[in-house]
N, CA, C and O atoms as a Tinker XYZ file with bonds, in Angstrom:
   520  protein
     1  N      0.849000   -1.178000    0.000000    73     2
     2  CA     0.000000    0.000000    0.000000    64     1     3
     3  C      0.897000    1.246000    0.000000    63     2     4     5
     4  O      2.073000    1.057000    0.312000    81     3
     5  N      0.516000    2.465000   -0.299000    73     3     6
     6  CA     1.589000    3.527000   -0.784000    64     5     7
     7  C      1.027000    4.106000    0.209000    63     6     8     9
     8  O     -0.144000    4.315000    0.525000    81     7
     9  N      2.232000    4.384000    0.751000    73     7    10
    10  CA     2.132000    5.502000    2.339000    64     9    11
    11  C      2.051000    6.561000    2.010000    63    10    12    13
    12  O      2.535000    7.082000    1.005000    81    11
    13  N      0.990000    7.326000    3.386000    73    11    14
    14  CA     1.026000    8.714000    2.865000    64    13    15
    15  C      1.195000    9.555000    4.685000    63    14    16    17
    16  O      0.587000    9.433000    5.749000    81    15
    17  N      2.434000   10.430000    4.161000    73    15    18
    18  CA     2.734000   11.436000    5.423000    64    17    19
    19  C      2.675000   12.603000    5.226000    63    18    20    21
    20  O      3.574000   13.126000    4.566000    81    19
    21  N      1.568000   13.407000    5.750000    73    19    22
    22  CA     1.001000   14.789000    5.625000    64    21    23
    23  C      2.283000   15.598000    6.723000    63    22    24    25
    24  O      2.619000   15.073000    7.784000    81    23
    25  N      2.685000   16.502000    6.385000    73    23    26
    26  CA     3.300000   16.899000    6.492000    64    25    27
    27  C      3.045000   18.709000    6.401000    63    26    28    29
    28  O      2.653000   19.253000    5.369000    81    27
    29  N      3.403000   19.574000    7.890000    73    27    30
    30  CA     2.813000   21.110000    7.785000    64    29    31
    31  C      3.574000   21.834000    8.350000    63    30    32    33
    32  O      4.559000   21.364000    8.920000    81    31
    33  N      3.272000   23.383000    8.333000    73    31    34
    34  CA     3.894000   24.301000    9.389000    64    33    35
    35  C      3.158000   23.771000   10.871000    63    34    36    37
    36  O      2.092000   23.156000   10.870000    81    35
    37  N      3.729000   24.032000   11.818000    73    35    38
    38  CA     2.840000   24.368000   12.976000    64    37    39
    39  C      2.442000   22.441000   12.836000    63    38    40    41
    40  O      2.829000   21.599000   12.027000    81    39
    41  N      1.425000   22.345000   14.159000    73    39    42
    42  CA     0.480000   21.405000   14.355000    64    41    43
    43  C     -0.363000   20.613000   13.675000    63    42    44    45
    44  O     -0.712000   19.478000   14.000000    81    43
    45  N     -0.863000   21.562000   12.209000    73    43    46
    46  CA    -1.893000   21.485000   11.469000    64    45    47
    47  C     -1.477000   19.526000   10.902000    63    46    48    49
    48  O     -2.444000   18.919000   10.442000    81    47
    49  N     -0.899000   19.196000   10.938000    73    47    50
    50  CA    -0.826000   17.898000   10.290000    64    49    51
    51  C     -1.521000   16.618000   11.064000    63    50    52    53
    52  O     -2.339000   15.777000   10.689000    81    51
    53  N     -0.850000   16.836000   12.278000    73    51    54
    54  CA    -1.129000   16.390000   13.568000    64    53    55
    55  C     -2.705000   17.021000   13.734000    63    54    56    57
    56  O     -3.508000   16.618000   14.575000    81    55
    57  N     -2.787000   17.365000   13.419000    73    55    58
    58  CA    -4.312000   17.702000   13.780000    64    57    59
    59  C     -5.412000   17.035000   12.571000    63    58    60    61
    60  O     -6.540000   16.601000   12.806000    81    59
    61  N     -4.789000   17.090000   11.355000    73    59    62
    62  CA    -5.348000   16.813000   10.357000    64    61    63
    63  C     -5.730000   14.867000   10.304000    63    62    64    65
    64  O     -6.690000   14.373000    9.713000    81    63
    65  N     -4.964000   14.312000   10.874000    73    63    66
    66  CA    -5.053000   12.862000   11.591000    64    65    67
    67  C     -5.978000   12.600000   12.222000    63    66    68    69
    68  O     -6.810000   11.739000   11.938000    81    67
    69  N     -5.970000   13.505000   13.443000    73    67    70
    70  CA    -6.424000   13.558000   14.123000    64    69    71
    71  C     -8.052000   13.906000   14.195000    63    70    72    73
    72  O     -8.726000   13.337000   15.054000    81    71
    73  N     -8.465000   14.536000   13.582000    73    71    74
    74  CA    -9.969000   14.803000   12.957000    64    73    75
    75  C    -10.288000   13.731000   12.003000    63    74    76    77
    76  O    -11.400000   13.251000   11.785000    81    75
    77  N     -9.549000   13.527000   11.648000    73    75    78
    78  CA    -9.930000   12.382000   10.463000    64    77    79
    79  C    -10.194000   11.208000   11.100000    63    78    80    81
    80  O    -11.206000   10.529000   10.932000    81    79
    81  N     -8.822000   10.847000   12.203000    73    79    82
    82  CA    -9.924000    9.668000   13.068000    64    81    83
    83  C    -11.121000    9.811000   13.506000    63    82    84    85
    84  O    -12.018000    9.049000   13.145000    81    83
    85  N    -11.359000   11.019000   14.529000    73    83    86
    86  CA   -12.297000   11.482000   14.963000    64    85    87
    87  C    -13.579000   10.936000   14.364000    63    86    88    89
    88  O    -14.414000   10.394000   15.088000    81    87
    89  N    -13.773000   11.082000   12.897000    73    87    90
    90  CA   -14.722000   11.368000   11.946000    64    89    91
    91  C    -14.536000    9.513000   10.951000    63    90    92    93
    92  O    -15.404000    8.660000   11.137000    81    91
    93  N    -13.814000    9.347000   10.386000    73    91    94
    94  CA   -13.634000    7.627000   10.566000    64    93    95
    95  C    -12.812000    7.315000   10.315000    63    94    96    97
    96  O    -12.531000    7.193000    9.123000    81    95
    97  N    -11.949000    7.006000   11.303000    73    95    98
    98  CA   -11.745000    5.869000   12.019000    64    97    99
    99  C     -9.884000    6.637000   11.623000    63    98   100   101
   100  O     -9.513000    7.801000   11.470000    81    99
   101  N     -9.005000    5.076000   11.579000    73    99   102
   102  CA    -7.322000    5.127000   11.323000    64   101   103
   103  C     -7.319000    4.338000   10.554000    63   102   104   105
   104  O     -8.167000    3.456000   10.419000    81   103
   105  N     -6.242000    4.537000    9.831000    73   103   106
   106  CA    -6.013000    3.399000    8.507000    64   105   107
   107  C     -4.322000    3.271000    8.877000    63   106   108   109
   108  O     -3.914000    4.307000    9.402000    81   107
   109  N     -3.430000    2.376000    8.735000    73   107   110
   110  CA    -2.423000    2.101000    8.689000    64   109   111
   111  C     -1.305000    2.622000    7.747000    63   110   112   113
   112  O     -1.834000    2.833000    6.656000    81   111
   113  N     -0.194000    2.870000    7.714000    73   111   114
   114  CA     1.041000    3.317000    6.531000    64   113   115
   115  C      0.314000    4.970000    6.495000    63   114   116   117
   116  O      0.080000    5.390000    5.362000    81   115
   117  N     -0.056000    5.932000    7.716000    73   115   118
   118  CA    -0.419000    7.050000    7.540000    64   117   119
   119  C      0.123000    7.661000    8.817000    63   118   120   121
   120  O     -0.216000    7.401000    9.972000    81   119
   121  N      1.042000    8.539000    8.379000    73   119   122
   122  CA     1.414000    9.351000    9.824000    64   121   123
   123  C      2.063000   11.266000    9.634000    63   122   124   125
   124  O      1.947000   11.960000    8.625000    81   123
   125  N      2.581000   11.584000   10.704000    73   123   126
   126  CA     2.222000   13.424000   10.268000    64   125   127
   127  C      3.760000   13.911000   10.762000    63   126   128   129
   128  O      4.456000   13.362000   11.616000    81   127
   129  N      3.998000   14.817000   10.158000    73   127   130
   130  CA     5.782000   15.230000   10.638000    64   129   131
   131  C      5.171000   16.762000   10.332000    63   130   132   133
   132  O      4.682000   17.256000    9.317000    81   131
   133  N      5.480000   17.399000   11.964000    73   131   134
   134  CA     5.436000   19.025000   11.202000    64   133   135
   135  C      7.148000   19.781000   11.616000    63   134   136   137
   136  O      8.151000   19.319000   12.159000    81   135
   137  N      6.867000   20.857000   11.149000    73   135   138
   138  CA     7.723000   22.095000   11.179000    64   137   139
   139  C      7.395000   22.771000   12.462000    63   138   140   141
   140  O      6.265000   23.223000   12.648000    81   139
   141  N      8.278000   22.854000   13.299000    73   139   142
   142  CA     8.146000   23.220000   14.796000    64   141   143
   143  C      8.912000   25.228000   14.960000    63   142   144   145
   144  O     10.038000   25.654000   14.702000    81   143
   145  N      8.118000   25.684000   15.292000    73   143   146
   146  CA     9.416000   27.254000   15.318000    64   145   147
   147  C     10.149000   26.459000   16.809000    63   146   148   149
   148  O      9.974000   25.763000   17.809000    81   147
   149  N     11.225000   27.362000   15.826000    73   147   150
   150  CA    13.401000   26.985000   16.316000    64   149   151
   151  C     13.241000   25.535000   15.766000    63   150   152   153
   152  O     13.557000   24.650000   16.561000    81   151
   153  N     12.869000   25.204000   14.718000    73   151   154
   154  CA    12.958000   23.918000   14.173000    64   153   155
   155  C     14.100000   24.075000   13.184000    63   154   156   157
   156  O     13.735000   25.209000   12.875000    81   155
   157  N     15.140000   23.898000   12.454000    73   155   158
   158  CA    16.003000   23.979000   11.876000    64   157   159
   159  C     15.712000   23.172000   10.795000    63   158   160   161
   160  O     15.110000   22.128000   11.047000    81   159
   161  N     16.078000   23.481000    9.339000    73   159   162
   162  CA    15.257000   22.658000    8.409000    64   161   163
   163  C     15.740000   21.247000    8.664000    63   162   164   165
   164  O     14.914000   20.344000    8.793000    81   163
   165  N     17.548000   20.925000    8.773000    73   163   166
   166  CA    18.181000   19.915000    9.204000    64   165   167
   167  C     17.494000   18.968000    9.971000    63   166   168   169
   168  O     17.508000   17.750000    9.798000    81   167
   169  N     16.753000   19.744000   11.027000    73   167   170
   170  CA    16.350000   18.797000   12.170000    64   169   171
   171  C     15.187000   17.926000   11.444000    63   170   172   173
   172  O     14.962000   16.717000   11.497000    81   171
   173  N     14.467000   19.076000   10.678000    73   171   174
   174  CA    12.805000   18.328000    9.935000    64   173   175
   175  C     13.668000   17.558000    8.955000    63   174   176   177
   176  O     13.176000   16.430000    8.921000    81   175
   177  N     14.688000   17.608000    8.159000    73   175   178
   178  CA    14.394000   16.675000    7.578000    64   177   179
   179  C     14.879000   15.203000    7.723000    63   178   180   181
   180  O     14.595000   14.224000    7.033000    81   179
   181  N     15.948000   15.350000    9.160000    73   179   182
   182  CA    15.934000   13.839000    9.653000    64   181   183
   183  C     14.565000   13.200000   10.563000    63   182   184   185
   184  O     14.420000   12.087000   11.070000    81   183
   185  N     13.705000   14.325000   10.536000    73   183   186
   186  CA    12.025000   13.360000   11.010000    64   185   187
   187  C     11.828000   12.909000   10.005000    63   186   188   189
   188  O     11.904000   11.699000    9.791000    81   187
   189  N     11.546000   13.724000    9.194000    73   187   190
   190  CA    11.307000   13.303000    8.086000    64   189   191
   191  C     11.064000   12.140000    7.229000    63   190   192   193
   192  O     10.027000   11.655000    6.774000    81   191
   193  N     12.300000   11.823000    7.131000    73   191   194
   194  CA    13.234000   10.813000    6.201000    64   193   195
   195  C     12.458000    9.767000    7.086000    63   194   196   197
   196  O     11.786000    8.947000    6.460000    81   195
   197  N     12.463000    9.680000    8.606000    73   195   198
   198  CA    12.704000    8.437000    9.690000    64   197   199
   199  C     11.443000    8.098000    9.032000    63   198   200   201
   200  O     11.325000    7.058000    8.385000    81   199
   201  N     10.510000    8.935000    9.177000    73   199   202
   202  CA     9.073000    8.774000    9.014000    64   201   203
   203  C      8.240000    8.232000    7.458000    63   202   204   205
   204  O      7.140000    7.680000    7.429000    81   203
   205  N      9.147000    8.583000    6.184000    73   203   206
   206  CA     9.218000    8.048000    5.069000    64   205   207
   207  C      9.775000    7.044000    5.102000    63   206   208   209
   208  O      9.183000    6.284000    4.336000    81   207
   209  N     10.989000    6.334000    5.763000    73   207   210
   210  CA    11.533000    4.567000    5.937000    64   209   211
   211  C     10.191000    4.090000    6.539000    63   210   212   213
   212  O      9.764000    2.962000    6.293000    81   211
   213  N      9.668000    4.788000    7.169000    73   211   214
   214  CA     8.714000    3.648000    7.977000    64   213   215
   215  C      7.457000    3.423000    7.903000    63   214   216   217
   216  O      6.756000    2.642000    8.546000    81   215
   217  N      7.089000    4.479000    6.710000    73   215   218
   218  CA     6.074000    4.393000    5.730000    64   217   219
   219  C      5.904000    3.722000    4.453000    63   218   220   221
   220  O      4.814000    3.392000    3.986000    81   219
   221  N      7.278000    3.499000    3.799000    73   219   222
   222  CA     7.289000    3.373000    2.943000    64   221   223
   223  C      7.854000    1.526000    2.886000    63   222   224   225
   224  O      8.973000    1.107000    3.185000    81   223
   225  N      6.571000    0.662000    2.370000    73   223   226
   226  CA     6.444000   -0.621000    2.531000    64   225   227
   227  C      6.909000   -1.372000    0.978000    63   226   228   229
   228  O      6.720000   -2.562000    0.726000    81   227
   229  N      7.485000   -0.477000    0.134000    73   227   230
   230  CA     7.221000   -0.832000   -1.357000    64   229   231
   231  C      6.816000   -0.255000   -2.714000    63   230   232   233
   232  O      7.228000   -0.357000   -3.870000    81   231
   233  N      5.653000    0.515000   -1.966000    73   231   234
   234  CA     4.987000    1.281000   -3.542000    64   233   235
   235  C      4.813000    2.647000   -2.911000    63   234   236   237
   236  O      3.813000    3.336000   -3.116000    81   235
   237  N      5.933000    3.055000   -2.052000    73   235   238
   238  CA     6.347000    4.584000   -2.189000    64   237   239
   239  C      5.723000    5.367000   -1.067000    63   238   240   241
   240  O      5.203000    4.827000   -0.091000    81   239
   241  N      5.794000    6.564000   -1.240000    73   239   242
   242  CA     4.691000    7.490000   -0.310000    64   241   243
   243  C      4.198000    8.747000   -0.524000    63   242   244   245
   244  O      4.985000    9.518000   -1.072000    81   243
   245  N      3.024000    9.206000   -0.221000    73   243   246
   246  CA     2.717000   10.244000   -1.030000    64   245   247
   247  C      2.533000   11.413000    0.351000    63   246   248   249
   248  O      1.776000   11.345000    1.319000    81   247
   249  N      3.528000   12.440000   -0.014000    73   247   250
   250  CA     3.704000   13.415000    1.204000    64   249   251
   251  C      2.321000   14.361000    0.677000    63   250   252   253
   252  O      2.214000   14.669000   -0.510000    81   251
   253  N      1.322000   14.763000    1.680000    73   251   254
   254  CA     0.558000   15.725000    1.404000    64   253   255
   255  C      1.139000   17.049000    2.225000    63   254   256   257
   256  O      1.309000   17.176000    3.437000    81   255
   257  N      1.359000   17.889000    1.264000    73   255   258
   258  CA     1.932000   19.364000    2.311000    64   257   259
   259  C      0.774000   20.566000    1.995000    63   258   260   261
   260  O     -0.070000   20.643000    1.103000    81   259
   261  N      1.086000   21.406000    3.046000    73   259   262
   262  CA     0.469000   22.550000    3.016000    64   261   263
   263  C      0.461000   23.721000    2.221000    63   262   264   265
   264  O     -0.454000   24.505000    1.966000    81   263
   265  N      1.703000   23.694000    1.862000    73   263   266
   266  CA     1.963000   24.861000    0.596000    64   265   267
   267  C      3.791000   24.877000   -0.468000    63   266   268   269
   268  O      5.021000   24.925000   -0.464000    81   267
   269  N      2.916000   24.818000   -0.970000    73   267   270
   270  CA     4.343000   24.766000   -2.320000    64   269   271
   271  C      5.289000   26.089000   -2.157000    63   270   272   273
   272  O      5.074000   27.286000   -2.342000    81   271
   273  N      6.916000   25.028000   -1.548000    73   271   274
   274  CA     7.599000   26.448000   -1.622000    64   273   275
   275  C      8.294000   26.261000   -0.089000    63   274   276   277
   276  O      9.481000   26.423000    0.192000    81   275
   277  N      7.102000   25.840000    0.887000    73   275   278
   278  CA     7.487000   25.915000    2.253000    64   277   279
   279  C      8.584000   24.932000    2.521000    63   278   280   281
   280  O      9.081000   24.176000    1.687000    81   279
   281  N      8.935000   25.046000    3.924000    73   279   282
   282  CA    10.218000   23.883000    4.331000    64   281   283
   283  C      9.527000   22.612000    3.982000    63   282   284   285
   284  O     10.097000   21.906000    3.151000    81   283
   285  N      8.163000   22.114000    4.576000    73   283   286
   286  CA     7.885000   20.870000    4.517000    64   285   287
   287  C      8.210000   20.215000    2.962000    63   286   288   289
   288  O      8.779000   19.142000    2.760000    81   287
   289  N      7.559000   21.398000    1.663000    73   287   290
   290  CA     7.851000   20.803000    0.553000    64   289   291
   291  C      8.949000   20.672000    0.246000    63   290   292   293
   292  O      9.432000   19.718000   -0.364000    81   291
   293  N      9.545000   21.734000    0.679000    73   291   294
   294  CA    11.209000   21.774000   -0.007000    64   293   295
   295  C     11.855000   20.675000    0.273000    63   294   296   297
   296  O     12.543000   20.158000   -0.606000    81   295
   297  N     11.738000   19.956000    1.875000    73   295   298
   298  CA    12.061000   18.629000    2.556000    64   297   299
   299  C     11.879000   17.721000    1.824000    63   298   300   301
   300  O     12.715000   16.935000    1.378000    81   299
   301  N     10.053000   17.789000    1.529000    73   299   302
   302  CA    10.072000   16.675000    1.110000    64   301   303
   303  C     10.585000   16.370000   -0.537000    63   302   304   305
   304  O     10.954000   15.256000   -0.908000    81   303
   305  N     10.554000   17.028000   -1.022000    73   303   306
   306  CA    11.805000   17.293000   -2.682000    64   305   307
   307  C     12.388000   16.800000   -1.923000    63   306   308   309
   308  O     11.878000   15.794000   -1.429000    81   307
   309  N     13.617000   17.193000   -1.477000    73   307   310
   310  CA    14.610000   16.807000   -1.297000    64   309   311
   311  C     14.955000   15.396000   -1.359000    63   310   312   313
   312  O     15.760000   14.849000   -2.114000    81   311
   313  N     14.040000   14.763000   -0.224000    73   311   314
   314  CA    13.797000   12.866000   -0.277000    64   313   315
   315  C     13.228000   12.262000   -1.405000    63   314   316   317
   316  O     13.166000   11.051000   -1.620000    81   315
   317  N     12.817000   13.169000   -2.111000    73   315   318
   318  CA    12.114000   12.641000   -3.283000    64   317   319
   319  C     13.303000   12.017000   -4.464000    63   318   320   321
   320  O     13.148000   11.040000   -5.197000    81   319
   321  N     14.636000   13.022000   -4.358000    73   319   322
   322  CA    15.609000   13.035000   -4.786000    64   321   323
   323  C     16.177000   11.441000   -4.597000    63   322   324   325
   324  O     16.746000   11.133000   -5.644000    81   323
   325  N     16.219000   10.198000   -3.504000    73   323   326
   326  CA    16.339000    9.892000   -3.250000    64   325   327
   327  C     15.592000    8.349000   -2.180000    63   326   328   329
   328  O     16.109000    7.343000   -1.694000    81   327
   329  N     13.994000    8.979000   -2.214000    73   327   330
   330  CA    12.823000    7.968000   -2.139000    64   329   331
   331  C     12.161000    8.068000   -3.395000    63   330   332   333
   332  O     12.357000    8.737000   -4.410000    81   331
   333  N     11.022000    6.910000   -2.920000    73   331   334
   334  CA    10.006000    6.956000   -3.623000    64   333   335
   335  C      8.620000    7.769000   -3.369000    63   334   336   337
   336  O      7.515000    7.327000   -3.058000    81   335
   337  N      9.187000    9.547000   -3.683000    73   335   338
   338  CA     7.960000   10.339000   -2.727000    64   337   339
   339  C      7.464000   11.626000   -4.218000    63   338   340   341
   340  O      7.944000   12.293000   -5.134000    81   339
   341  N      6.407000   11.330000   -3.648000    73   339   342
   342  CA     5.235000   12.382000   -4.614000    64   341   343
   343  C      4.934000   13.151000   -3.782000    63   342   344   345
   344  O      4.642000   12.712000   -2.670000    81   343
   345  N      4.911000   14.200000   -3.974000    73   343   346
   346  CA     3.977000   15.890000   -3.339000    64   345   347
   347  C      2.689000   16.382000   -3.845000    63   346   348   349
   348  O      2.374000   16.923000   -4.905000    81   347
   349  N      2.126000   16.096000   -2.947000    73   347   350
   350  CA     0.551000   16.978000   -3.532000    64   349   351
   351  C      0.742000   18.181000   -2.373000    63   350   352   353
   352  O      1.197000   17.954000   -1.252000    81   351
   353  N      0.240000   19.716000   -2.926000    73   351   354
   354  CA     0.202000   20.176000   -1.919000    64   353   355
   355  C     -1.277000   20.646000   -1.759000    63   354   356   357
   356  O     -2.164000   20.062000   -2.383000    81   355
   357  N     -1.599000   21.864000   -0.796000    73   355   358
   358  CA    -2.470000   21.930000   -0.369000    64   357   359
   359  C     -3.618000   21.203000    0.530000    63   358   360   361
   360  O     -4.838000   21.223000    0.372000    81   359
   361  N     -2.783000   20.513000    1.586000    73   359   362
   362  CA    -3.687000   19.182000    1.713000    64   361   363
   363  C     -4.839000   19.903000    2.425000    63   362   364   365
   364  O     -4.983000   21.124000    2.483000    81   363
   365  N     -5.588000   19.025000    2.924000    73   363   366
   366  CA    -6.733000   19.563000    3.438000    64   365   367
   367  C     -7.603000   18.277000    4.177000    63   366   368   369
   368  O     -6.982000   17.239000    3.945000    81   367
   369  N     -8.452000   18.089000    4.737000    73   367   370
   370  CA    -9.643000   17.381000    5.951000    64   369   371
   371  C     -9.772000   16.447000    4.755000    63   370   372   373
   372  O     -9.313000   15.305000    4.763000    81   371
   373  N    -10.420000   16.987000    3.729000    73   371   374
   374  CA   -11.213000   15.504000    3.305000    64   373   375
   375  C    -10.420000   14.534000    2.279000    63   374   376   377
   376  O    -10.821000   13.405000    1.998000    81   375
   377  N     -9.081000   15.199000    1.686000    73   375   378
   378  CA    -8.238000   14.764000    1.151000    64   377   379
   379  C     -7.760000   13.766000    2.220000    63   378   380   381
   380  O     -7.883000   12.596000    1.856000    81   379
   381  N     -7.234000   13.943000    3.473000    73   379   382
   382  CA    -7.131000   12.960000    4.200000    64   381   383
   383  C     -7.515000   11.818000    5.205000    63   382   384   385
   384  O     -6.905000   11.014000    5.910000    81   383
   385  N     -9.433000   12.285000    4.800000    73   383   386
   386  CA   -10.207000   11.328000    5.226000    64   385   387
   387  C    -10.168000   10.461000    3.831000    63   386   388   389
   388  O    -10.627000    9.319000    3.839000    81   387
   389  N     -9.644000   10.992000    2.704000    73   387   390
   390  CA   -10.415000   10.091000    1.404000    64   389   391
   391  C     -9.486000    9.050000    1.906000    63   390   392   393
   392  O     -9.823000    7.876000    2.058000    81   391
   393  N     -7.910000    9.675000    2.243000    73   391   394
   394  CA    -7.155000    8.412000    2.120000    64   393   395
   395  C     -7.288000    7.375000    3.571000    63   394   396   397
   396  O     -6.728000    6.280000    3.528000    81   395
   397  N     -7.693000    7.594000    4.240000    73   395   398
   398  CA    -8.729000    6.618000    5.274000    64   397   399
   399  C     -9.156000    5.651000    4.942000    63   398   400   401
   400  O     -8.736000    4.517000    5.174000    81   399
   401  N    -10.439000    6.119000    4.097000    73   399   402
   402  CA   -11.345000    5.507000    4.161000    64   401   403
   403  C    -11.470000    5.095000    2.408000    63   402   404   405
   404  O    -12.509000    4.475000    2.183000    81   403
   405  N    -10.727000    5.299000    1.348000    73   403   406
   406  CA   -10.407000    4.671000    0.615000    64   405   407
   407  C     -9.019000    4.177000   -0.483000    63   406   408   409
   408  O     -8.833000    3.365000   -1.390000    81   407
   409  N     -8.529000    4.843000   -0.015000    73   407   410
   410  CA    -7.126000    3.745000   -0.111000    64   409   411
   411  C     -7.099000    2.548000    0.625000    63   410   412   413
   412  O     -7.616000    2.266000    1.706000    81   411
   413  N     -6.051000    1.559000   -0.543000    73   411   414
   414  CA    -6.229000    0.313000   -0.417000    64   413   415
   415  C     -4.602000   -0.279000   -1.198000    63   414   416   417
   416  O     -3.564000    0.242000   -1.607000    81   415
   417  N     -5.170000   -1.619000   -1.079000    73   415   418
   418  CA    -3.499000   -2.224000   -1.221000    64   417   419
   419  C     -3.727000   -2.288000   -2.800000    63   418   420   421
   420  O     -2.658000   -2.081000   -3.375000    81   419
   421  N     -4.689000   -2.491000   -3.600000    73   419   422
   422  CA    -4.830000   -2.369000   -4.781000    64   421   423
   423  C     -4.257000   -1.038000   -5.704000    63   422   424   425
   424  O     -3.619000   -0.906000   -6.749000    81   423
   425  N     -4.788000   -0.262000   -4.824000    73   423   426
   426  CA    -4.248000    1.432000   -5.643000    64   425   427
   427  C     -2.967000    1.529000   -5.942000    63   426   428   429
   428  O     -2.198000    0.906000   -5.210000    81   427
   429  N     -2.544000    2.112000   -6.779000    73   427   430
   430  CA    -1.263000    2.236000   -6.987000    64   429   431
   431  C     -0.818000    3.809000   -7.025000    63   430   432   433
   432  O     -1.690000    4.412000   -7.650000    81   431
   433  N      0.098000    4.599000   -6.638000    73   431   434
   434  CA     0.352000    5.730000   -6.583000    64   433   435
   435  C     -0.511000    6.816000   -7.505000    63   434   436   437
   436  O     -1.334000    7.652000   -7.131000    81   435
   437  N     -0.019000    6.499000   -8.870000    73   435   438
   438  CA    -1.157000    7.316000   -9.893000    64   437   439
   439  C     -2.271000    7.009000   -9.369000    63   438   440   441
   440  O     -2.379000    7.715000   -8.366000    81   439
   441  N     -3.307000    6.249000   -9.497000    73   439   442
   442  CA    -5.144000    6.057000   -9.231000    64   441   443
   443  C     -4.939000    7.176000   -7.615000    63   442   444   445
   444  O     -5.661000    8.173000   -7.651000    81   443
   445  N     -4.037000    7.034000   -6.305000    73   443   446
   446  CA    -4.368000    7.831000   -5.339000    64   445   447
   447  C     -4.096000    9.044000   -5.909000    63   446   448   449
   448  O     -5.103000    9.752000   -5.916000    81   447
   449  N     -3.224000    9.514000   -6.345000    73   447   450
   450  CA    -3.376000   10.635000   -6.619000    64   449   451
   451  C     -4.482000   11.267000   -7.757000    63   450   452   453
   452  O     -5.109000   12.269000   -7.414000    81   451
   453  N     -4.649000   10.865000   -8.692000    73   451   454
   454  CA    -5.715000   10.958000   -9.722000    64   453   455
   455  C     -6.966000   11.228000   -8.767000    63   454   456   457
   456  O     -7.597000   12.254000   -9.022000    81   455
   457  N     -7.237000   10.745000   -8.113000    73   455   458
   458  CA    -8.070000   10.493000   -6.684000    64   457   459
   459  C     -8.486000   11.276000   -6.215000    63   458   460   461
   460  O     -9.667000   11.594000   -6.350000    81   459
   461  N     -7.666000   11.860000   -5.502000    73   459   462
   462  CA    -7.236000   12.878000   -4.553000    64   461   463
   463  C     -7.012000   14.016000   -4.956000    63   462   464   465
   464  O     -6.866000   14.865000   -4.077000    81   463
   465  N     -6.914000   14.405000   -6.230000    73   463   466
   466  CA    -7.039000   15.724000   -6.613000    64   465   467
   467  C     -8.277000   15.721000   -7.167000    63   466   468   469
   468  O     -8.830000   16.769000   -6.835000    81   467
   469  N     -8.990000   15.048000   -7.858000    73   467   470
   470  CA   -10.337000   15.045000   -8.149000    64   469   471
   471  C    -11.065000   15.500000   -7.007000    63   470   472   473
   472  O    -11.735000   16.532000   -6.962000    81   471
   473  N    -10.863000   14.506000   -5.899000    73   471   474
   474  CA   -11.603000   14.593000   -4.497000    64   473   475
   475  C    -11.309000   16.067000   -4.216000    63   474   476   477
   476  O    -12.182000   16.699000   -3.621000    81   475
   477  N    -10.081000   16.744000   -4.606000    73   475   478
   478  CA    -9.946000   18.039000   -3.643000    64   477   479
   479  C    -10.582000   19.144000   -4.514000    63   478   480   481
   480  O    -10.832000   20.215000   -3.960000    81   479
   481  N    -10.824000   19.012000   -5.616000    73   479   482
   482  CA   -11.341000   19.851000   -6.715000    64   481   483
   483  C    -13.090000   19.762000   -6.227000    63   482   484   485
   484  O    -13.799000   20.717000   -5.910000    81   483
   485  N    -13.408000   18.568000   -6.281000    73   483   486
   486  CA   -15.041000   19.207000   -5.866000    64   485   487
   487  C    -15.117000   19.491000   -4.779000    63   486   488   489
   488  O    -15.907000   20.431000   -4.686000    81   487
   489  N    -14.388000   18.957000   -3.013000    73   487   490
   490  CA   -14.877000   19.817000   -2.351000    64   489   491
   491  C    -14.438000   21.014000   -1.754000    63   490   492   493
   492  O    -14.415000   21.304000   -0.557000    81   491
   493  N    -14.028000   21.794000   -2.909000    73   491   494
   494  CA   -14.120000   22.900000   -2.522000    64   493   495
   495  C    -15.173000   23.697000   -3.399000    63   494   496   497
   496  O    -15.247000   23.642000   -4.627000    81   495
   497  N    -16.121000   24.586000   -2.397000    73   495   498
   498  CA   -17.631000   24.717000   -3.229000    64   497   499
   499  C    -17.973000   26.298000   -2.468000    63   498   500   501
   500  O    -17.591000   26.507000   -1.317000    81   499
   501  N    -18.411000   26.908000   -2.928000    73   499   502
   502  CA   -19.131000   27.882000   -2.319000    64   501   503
   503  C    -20.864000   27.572000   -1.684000    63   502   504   505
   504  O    -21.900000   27.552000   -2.348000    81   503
   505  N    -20.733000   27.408000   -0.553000    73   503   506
   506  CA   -22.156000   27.445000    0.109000    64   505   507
   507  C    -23.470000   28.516000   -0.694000    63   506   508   509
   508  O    -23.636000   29.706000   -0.963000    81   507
   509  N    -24.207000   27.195000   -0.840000    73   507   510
   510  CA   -25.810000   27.731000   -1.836000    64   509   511
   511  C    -25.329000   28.042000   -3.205000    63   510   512   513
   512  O    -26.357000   28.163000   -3.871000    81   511
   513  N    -24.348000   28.224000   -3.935000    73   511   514
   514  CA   -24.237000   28.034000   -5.172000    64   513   515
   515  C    -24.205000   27.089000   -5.601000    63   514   516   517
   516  O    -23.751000   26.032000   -5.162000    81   515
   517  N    -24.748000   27.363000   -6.648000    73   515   518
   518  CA   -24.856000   25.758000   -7.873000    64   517   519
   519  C    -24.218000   26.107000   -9.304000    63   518   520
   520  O    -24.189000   25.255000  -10.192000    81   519
């Protein structure tokens, strides 16, 4: 199954787990590395890395970050250089409930991501418009 480690400034990642259990349930090969202030990029990116070995079972991992550009992405480039890691950014709640509650050992990196940006494209909606 292709691991996926959300990855943020601040808490927000850790939190983003965390609601998602809340709401259903935990799924396995899914875990959160953030950017701490007085965090040194050095320091994030030996979490990092630890946290991509121990995600990554075979068919890779797909880092969801918060914004293109930031340390987390730049990090995670970096391992990409050197794992098997894809960047989506912008992650968001239901992007990481999709991968909950439907990712599977069948999917293969492309179909989650194909996925998952579809998924993030409709829900974002303006309330009462159609």
């Amino acid at each position: 199954m292709v691991g996926v480690l959300v990855a943020t400034h601040g808490r927000l990642a850790e939190e983003f787990l965390n609601s998602a259990a809340m709401l259903v349930g935990e799924k396995e090969q899914m875990s959160s590395v953030c950017v701490l202030p007085g965090q040194s990029p050095e320091e994030f990116l030996e979490l990092a890395e630890k946290k991509v070995e121990e995600l990554d079972t075979g068919d890779g991992v797909l880092a969801l970050v918060d914004i293109a550009g930031g340390t987390p992405y730049n990090t995670m480039f970096r391992l990409s250089l050197t794992h098997q890691i894809r960047i989506l950014t912008r992650v968001n709640l239901p992007m990481v409930m999709y991968c909950v509650m439907e990712r599977s050992d069948e999917m293969t990196m492309e179909e989650l991501i194909e996925a998952l940006l579809e998924n993030g494209r409709n829900e974002i909606s303006e309330f009462g418009k159609r």
